[in-house]
N, C-alpha and C positions, 0 to 999 in steps of 0.2 A: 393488513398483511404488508403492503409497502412501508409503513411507516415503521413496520419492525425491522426489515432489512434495508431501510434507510439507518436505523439506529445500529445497525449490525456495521453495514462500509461505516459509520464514523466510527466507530470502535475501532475498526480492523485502523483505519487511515492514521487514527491518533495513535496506535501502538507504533504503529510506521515512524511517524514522527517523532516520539519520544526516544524511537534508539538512532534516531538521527543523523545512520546509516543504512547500507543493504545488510539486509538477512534471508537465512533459507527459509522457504514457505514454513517447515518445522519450527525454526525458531518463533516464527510470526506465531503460529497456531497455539505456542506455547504461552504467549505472553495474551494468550485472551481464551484461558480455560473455562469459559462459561460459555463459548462457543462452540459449535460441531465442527469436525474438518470440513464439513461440506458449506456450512456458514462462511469459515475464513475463505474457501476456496473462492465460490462466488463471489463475495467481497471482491477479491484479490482480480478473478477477472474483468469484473464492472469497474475498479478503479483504475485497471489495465486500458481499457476499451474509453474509457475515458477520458486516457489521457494524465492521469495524476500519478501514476504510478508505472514502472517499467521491472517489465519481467522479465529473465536471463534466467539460461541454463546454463553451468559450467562443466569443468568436464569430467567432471564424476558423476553429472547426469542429476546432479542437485537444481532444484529451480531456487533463484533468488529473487529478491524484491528489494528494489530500488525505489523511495520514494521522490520525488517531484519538488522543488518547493518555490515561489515564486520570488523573482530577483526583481529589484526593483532600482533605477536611476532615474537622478533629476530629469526629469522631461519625459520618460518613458512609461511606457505602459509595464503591468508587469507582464514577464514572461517565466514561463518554467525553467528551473535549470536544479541540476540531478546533484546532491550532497553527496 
């Protein structure tokens, strides 16, 4: 059972990263119809809690998702920073 919703957040995370911006939880859900809403959901909050991803409400009361992605310079470690 973990191993299917470990496969479930990398789904949800690489949909994230292929649109390369923020999108609403809707668009998200759309773009991985083999999944439940309830699948993307949790996804969305464990990647949340996580830390790889940030979630925002705008003010139409839409939730959006912003993913994460790691920046990196000479000498540094990476750290997260929001596309």
């Amino acid at each position: 059972m973990v191993l299917v919703f470990a496969a479930i957040i990398v789904r949800v995370h690489c949909a994230l990263e292929q649109l390369g911006t923020d999108c609403s939880m809707e668009e998200l859900a759309n773009l991985c119809p083999e999944l439940t809403r309830n699948q993307v959901i949790r996804a969305i909050d464990y990647l949340d809690r996580a830390g790889e991803i940030r979630v925002t409400r705008d003010g139409n009361g839409t939730y959006r998702v912003q993913v994460y992605h790691a920046v990196t310079s000479a000498g540094s470690s990476a750290a997260p920073a929001l596309v």
